[in-house]
N, CA, C and O atoms as CSV, one atom per row, in Angstrom:
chain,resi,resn,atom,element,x,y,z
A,1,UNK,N,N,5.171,54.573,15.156
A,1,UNK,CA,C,4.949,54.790,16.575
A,1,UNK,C,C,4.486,53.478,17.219
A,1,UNK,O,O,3.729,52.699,16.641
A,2,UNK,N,N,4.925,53.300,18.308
A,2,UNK,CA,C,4.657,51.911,19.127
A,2,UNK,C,C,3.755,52.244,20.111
A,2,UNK,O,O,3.998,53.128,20.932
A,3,UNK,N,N,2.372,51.387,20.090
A,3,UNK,CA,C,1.912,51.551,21.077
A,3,UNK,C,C,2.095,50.309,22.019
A,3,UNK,O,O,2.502,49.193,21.694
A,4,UNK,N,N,1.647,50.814,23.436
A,4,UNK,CA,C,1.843,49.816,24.651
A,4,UNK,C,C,0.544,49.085,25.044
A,4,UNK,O,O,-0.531,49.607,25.340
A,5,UNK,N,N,0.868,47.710,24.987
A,5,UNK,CA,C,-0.513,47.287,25.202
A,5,UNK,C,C,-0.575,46.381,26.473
A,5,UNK,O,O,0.447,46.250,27.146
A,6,UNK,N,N,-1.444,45.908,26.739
A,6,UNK,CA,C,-1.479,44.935,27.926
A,6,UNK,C,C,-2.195,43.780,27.093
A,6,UNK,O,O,-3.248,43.823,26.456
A,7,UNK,N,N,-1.100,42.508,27.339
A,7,UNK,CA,C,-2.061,41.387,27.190
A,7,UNK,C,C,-2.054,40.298,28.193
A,7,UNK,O,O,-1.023,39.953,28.772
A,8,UNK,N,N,-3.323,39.709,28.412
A,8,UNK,CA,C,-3.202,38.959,29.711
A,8,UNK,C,C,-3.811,37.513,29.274
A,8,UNK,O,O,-4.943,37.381,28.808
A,9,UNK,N,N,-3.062,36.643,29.453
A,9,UNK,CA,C,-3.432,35.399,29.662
A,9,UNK,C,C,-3.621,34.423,30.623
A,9,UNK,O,O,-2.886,34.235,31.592
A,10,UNK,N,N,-4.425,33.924,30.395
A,10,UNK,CA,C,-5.163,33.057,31.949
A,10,UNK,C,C,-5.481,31.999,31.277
A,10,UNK,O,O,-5.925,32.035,30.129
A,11,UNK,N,N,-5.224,30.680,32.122
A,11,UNK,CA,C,-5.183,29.471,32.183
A,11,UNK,C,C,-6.024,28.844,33.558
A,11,UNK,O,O,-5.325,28.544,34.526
A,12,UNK,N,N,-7.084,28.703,33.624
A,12,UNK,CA,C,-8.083,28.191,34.255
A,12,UNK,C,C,-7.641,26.627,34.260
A,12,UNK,O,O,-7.642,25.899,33.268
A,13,UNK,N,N,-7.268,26.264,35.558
A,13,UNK,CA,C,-7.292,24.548,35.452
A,13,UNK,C,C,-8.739,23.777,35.816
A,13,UNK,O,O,-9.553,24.275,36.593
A,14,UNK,N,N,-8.913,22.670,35.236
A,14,UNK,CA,C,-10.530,22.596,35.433
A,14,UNK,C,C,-10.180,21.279,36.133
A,14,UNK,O,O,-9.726,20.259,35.614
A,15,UNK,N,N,-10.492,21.511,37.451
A,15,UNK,CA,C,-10.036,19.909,38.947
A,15,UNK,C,C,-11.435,18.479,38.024
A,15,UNK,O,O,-12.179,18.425,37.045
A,16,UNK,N,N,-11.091,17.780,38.974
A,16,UNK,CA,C,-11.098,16.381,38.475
A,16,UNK,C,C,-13.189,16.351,37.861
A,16,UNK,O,O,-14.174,16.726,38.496
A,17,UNK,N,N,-13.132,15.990,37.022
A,17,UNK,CA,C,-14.375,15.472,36.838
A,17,UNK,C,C,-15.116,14.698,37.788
A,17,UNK,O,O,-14.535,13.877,38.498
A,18,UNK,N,N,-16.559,14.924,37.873
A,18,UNK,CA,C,-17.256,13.935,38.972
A,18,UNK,C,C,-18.313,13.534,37.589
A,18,UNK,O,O,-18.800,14.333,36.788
A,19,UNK,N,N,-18.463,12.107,37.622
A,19,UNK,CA,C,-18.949,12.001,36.889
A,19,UNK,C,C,-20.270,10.949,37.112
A,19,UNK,O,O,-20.105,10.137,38.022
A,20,UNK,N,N,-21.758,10.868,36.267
A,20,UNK,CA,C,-22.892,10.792,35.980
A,20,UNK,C,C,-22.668,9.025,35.189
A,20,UNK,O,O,-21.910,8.540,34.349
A,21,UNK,N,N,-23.593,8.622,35.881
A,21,UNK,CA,C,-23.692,7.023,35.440
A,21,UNK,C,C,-23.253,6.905,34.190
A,21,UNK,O,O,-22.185,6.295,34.137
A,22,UNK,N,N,-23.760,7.331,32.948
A,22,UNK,CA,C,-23.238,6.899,31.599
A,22,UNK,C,C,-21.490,7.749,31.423
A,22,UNK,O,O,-20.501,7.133,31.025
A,23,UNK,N,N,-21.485,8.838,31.719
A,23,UNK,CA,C,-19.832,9.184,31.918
A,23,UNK,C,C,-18.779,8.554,32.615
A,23,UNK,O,O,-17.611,8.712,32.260
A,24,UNK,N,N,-19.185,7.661,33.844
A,24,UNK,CA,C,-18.592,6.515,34.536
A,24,UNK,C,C,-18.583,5.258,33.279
A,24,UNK,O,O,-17.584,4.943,32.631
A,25,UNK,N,N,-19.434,4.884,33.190
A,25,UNK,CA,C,-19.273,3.712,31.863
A,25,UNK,C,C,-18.205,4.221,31.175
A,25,UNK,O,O,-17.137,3.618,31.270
A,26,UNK,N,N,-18.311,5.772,30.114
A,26,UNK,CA,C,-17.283,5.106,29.394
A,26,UNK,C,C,-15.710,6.356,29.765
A,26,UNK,O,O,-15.108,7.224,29.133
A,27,UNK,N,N,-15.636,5.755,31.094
A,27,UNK,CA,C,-14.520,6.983,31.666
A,27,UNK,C,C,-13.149,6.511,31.449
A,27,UNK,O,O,-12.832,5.352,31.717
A,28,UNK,N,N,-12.458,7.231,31.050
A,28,UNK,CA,C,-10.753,7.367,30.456
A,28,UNK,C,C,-10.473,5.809,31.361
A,28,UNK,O,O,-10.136,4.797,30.747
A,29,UNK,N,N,-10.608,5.815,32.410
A,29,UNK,CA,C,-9.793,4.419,33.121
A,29,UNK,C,C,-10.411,3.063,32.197
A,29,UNK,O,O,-9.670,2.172,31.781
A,30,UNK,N,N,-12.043,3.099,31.945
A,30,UNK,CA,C,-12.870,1.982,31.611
A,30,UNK,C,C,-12.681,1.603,29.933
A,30,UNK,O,O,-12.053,0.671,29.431
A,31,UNK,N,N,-13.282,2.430,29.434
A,31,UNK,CA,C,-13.126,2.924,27.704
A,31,UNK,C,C,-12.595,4.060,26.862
A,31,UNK,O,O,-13.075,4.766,25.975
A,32,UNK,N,N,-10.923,3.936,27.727
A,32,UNK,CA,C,-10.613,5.289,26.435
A,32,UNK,C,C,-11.210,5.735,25.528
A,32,UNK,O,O,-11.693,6.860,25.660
A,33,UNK,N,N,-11.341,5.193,24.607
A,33,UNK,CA,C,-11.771,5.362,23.182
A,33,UNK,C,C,-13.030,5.953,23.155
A,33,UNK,O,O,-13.275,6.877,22.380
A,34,UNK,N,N,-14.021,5.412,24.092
A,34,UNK,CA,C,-15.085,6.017,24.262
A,34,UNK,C,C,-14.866,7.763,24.877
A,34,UNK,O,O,-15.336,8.758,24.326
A,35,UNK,N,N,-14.202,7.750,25.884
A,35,UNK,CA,C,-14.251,8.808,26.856
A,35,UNK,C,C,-13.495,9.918,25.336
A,35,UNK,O,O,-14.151,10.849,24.870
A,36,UNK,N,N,-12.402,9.629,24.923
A,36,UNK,CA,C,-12.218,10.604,23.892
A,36,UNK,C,C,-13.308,10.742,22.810
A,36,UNK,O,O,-13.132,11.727,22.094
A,37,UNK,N,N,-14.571,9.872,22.466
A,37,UNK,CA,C,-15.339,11.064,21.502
A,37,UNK,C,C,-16.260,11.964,22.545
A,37,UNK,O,O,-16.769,12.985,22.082
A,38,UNK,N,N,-16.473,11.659,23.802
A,38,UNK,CA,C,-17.385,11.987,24.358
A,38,UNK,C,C,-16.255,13.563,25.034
A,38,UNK,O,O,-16.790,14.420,25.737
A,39,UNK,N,N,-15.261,13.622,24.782
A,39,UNK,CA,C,-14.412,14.786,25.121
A,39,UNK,C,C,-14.302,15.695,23.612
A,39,UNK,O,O,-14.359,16.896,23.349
A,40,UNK,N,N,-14.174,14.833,23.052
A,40,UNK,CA,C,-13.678,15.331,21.569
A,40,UNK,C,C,-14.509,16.495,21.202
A,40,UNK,O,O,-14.187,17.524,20.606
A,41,UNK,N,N,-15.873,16.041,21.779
A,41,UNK,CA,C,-17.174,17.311,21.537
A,41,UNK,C,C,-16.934,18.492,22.121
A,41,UNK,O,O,-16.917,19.422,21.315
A,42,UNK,N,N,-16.788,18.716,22.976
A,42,UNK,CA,C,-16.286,20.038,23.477
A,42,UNK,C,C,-14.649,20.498,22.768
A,42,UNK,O,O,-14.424,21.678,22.497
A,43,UNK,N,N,-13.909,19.729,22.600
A,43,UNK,CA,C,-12.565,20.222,21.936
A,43,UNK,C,C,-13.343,20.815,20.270
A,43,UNK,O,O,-12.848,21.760,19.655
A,44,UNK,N,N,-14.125,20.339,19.955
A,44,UNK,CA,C,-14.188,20.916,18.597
A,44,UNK,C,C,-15.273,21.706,18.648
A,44,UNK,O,O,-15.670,22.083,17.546
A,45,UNK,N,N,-16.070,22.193,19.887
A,45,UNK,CA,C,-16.724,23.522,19.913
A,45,UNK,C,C,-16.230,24.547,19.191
A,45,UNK,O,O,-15.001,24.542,19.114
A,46,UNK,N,N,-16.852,25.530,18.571
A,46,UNK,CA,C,-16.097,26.750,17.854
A,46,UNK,C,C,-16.443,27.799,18.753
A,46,UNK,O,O,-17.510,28.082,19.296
A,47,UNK,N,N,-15.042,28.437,18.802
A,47,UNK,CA,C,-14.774,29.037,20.243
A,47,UNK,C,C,-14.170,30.413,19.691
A,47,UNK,O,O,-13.591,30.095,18.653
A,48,UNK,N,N,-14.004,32.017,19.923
A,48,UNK,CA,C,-13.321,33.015,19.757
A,48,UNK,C,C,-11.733,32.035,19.456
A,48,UNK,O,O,-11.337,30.919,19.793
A,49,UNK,N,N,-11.180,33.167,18.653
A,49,UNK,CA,C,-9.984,33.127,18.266
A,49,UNK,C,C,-9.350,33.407,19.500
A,49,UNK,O,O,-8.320,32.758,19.318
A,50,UNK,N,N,-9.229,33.882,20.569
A,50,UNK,CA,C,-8.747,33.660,22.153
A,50,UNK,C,C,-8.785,33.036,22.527
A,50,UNK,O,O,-8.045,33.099,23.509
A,51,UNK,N,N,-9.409,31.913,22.432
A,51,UNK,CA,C,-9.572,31.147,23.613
A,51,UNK,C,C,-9.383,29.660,23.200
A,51,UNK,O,O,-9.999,29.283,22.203
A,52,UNK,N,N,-8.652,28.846,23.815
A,52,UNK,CA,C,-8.291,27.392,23.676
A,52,UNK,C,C,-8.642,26.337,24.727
A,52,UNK,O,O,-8.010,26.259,25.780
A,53,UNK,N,N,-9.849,25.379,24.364
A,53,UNK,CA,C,-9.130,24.422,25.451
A,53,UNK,C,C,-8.314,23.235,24.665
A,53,UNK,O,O,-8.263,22.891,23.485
A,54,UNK,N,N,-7.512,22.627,26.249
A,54,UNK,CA,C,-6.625,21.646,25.790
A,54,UNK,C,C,-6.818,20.604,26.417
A,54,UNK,O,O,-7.700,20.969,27.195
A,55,UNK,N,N,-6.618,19.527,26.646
A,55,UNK,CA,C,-7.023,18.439,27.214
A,55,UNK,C,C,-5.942,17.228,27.742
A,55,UNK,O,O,-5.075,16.872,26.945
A,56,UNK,N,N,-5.978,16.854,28.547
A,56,UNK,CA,C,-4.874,15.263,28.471
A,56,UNK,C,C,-6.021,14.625,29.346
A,56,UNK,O,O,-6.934,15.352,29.736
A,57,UNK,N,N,-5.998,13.389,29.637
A,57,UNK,CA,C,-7.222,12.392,30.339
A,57,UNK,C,C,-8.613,13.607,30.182
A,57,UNK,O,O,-9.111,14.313,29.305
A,58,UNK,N,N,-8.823,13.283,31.704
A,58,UNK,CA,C,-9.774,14.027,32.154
A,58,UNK,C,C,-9.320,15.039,32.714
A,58,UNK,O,O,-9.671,15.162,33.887
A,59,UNK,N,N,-8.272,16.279,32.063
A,59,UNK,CA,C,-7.953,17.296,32.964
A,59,UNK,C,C,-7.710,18.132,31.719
A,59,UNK,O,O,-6.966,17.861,30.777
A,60,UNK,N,N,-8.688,19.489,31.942
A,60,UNK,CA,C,-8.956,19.965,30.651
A,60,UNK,C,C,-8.379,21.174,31.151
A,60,UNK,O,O,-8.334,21.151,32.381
A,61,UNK,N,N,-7.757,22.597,30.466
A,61,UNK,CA,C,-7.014,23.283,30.518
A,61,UNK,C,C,-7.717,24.885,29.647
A,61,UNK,O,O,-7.227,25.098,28.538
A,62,UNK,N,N,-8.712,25.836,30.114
A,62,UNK,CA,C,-8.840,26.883,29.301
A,62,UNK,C,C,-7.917,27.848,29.160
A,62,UNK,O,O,-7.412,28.334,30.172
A,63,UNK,N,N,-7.583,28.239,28.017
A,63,UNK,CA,C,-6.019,29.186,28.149
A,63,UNK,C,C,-7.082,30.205,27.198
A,63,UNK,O,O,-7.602,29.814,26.153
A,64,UNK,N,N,-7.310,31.756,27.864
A,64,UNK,CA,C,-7.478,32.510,27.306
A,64,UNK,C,C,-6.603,33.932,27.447
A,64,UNK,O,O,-5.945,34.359,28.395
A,65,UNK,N,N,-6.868,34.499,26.100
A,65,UNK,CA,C,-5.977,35.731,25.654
A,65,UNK,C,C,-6.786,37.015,25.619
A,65,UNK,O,O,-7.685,37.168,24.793
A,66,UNK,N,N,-6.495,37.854,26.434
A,66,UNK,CA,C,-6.926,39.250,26.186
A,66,UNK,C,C,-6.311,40.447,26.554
A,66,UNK,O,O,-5.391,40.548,27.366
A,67,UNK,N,N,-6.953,41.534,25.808
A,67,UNK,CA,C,-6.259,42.801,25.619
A,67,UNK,C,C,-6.628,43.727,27.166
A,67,UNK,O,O,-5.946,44.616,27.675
A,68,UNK,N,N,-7.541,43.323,27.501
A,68,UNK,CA,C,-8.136,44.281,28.737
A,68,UNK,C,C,-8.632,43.478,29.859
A,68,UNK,O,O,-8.754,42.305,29.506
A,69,UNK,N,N,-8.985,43.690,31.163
A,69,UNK,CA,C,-9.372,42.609,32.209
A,69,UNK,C,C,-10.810,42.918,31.901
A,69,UNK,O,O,-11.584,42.107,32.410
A,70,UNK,N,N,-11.385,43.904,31.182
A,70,UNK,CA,C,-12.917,43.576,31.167
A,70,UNK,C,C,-12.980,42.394,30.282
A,70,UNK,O,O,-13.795,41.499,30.501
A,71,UNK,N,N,-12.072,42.351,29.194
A,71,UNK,CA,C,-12.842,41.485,28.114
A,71,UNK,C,C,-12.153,40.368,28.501
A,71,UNK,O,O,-12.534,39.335,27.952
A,72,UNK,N,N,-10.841,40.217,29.639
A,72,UNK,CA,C,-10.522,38.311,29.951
A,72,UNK,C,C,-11.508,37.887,30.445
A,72,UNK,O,O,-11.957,36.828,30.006
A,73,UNK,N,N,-12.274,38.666,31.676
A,73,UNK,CA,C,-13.223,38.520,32.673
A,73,UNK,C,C,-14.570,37.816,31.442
A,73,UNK,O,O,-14.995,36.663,31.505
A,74,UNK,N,N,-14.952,38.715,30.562
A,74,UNK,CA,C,-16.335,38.494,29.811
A,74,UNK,C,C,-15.715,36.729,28.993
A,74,UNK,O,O,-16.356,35.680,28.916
A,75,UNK,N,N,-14.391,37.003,28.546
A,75,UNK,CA,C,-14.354,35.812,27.807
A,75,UNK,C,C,-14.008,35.096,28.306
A,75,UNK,O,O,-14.056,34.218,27.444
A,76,UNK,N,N,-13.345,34.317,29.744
A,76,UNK,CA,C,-13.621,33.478,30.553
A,76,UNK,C,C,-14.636,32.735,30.885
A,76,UNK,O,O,-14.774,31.512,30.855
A,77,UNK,N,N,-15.924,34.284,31.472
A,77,UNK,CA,C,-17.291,33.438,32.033
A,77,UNK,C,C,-17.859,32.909,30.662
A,77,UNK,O,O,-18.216,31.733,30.588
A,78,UNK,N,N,-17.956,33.798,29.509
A,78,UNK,CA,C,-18.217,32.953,28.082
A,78,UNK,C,C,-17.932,31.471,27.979
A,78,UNK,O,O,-18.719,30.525,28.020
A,79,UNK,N,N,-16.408,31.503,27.811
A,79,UNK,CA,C,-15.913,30.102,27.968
A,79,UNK,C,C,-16.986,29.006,29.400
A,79,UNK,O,O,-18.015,28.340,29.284
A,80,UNK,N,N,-16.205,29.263,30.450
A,80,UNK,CA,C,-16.830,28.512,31.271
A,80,UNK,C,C,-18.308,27.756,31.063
A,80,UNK,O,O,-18.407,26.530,31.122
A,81,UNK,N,N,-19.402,28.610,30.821
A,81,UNK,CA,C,-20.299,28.916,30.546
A,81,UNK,C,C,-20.847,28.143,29.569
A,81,UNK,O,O,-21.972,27.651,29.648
A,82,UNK,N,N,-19.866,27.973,28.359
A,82,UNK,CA,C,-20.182,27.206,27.146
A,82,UNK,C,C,-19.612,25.543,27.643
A,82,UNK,O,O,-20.046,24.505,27.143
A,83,UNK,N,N,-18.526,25.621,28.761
A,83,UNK,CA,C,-18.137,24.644,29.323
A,83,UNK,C,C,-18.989,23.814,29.968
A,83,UNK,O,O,-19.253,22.715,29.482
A,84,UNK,N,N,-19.544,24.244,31.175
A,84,UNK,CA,C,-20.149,23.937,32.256
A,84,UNK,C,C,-21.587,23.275,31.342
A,84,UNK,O,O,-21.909,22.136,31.682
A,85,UNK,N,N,-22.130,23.700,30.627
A,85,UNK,CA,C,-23.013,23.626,29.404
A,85,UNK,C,C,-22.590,22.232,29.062
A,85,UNK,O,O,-23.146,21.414,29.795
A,86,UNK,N,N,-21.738,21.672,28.132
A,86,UNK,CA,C,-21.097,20.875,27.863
A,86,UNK,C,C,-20.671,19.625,28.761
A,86,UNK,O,O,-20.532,18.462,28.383
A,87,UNK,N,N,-20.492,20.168,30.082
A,87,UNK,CA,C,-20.380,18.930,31.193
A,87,UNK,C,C,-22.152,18.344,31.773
A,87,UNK,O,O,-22.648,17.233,31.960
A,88,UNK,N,N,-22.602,19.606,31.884
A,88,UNK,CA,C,-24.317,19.098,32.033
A,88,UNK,C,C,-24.910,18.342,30.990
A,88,UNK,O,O,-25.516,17.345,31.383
A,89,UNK,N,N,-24.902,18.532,29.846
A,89,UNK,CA,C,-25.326,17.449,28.775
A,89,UNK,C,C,-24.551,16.041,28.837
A,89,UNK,O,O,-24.922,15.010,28.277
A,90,UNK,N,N,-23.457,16.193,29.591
A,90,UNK,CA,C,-22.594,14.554,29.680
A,90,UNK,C,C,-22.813,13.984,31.444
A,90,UNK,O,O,-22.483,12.904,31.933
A,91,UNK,N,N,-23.229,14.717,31.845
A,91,UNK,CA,C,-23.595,14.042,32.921
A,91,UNK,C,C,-22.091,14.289,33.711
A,91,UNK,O,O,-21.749,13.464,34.558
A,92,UNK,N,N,-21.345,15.276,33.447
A,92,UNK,CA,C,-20.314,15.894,33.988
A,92,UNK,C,C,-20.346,17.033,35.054
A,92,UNK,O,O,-21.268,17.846,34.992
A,93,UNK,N,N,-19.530,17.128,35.895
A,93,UNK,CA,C,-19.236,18.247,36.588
A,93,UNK,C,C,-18.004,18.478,37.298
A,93,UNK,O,O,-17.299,17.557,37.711
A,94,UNK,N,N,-17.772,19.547,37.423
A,94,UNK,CA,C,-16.605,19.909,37.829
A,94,UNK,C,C,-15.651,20.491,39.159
A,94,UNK,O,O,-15.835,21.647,39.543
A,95,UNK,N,N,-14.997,19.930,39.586
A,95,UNK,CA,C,-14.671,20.111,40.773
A,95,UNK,C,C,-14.358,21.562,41.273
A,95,UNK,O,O,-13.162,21.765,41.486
A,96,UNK,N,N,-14.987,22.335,41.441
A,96,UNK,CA,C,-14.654,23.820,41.758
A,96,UNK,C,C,-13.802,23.927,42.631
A,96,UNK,O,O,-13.284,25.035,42.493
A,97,UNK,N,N,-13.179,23.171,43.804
A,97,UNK,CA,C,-12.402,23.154,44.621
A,97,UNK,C,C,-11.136,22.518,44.459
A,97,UNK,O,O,-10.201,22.452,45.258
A,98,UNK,N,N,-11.250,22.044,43.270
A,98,UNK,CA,C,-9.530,21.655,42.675
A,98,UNK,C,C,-9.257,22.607,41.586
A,98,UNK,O,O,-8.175,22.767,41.022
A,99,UNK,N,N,-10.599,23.351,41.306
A,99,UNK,CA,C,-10.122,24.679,39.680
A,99,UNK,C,C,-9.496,25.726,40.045
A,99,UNK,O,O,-10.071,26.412,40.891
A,100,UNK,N,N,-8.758,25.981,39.774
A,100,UNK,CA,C,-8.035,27.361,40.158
A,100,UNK,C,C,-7.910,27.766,38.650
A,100,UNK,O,O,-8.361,27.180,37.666
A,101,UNK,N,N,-6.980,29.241,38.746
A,101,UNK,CA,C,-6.433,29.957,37.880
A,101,UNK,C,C,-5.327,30.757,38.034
A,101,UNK,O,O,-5.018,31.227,39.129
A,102,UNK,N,N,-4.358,31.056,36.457
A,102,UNK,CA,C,-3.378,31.644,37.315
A,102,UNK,C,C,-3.379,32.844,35.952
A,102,UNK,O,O,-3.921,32.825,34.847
A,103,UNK,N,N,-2.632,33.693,36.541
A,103,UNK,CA,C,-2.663,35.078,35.463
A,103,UNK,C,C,-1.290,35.469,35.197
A,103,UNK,O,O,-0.478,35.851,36.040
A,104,UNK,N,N,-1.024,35.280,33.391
A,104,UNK,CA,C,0.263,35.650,33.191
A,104,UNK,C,C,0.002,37.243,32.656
A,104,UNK,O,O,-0.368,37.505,31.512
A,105,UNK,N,N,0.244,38.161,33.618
A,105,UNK,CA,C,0.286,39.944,33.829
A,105,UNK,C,C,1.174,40.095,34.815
A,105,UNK,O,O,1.706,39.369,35.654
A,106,UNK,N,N,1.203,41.357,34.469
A,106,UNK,CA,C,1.298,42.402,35.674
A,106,UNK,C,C,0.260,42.987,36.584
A,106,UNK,O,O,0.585,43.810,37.441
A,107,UNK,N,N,-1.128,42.541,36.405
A,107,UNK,CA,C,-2.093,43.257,36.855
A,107,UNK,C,C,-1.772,42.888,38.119
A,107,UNK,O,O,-1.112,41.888,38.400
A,108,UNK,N,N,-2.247,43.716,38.934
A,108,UNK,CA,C,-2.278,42.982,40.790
A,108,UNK,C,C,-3.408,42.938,41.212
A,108,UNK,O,O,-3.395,42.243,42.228
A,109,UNK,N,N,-4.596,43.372,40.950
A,109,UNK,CA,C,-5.713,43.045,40.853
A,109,UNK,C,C,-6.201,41.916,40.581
A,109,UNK,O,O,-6.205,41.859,39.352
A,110,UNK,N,N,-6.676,40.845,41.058
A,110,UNK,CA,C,-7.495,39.306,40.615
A,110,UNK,C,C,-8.650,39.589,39.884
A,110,UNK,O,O,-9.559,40.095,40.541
A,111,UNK,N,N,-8.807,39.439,38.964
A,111,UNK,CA,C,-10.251,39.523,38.370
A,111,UNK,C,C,-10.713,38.280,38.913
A,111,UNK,O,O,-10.056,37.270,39.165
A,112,UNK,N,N,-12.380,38.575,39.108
A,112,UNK,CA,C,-13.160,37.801,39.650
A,112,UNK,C,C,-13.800,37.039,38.424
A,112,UNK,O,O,-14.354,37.445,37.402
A,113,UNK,N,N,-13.435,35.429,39.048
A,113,UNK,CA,C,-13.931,34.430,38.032
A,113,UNK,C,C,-14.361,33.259,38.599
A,113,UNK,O,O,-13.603,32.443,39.122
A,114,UNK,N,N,-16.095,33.097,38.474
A,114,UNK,CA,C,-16.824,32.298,38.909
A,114,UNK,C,C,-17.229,31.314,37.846
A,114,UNK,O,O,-17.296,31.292,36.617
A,115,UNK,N,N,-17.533,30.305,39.116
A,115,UNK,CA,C,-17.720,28.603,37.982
A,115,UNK,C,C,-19.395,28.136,38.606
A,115,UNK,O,O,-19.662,27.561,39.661
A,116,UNK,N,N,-19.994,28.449,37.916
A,116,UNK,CA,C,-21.642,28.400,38.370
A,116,UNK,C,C,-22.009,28.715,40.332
A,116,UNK,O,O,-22.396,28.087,41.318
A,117,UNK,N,N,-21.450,30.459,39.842
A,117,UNK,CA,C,-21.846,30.820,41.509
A,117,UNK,C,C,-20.427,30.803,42.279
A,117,UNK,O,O,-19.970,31.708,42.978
A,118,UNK,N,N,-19.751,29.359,41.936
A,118,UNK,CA,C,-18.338,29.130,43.071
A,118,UNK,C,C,-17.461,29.869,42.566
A,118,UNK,O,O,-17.120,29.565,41.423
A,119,UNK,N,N,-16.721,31.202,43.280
A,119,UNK,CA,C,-15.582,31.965,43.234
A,119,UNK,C,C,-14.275,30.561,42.736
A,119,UNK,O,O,-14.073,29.504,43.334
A,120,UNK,N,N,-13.703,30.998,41.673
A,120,UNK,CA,C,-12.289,30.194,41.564
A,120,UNK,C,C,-11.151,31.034,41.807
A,120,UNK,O,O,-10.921,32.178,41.414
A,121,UNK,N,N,-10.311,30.055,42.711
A,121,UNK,CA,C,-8.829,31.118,43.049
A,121,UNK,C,C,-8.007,31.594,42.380
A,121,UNK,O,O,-8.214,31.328,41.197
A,122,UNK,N,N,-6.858,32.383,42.594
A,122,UNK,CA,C,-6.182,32.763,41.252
A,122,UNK,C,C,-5.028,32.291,42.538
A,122,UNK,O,O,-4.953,32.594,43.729
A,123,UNK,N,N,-4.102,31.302,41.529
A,123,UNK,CA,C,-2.947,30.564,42.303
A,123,UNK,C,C,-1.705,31.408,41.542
A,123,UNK,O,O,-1.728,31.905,40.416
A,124,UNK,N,N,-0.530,31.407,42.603
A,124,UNK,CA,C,0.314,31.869,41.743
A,124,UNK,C,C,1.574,30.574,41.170
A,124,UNK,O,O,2.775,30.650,40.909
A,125,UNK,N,N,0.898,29.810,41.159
A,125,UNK,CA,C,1.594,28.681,40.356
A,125,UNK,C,C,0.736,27.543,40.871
A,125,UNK,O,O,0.016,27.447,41.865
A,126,UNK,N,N,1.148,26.404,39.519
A,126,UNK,CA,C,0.193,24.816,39.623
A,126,UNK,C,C,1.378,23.801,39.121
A,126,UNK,O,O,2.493,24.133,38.717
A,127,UNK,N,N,0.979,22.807,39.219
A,127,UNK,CA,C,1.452,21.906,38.924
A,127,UNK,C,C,0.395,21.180,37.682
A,127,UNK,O,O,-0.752,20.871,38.004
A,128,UNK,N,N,0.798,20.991,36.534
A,128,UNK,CA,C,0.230,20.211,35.686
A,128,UNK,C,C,0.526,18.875,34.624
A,128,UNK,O,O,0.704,19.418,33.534
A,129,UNK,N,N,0.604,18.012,34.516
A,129,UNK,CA,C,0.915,17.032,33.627
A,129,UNK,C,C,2.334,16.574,34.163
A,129,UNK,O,O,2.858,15.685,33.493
A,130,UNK,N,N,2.938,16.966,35.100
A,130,UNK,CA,C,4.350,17.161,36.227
A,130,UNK,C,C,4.668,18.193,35.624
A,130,UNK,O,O,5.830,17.833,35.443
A,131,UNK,N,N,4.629,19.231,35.128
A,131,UNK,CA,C,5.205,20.334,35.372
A,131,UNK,C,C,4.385,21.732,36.047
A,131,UNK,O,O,3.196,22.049,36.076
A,132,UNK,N,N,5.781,22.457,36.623
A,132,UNK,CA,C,5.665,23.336,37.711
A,132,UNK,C,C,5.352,24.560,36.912
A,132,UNK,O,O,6.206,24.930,36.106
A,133,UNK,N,N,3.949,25.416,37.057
A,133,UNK,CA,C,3.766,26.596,35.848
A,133,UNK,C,C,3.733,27.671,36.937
A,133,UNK,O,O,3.112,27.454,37.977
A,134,UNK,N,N,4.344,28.762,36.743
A,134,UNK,CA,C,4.210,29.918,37.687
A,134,UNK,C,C,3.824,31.106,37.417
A,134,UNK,O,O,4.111,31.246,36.228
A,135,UNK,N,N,3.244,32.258,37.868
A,135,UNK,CA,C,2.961,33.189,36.804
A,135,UNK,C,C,3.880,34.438,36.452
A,135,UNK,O,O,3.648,35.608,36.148
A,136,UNK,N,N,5.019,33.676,36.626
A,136,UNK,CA,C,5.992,34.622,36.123
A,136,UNK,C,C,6.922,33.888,34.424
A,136,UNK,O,O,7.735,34.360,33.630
A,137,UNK,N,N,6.155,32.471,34.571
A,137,UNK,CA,C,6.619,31.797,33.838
A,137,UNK,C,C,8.074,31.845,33.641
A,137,UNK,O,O,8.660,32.428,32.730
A,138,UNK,N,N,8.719,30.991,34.843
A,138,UNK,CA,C,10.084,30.996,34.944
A,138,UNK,C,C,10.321,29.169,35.343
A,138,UNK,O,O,11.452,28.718,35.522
């Protein structure tokens, strides 16, 4: 017997870093090499088996997977949360007004997903790395 499930994935784009005197020193333009161990730390956080971030420069990418909108919603703000965490110890922060999100479902409902307090939008397509992502993924 087959059951029917819903799975929903969301991809949170995280807008440009503002960054804190020692994160300016060693920022992707100044000291690559530097700026990747000081990124590298958060990429090797141990994170639910859902949830991924990905990274290119300074433009980091949460792609999470879930079965229900209660538990994308809980494992989002989780994520974020462990994120936002991670940018405060580096003297990081994040542009809430370039973060959006987009939702690959059917739900028509937006689940509500906040970035310390700031509501983030749910876009129905972005542009990333030059490519055009939509949430119909076409």
């Amino acid at each position: 017997m087959w059951h029917r499930t819903s799975i929903f994935f969301l991809l949170v784009w995280c807008g440009s870093l503002e960054m804190g005197m020692p994160a300016q020193f060693c920022s992707q333009r100044r000291f690559p090499a530097l700026w990747n161990l000081v990124a590298n730390e958060i990429l090797n956080q141990v994170l639910p088996d859902n949830v991924h971030i990905q990274a290119f420069a300074d433009d980091f990418v949460l792609v999470i997977k879930a079965d229900t909108n209660k538990s994308l919603v809980e494992d989002t703000q989780s994520t974020i949360t462990q994120f936002s965490s991670w940018c405060s110890e580096n003297e990081l922060a994040i542009s809430t007004e370039k973060t959006n999100y987009i939702l690959f479902s059917k739900m028509v409902r937006s689940p509500k997903i906040t970035w310390n307090g700031c509501k983030i939008n749910r876009v129905k397509s972005f542009k990333y790395l030059g490519i055009h992502v939509d949430d119909r993924l076409n």
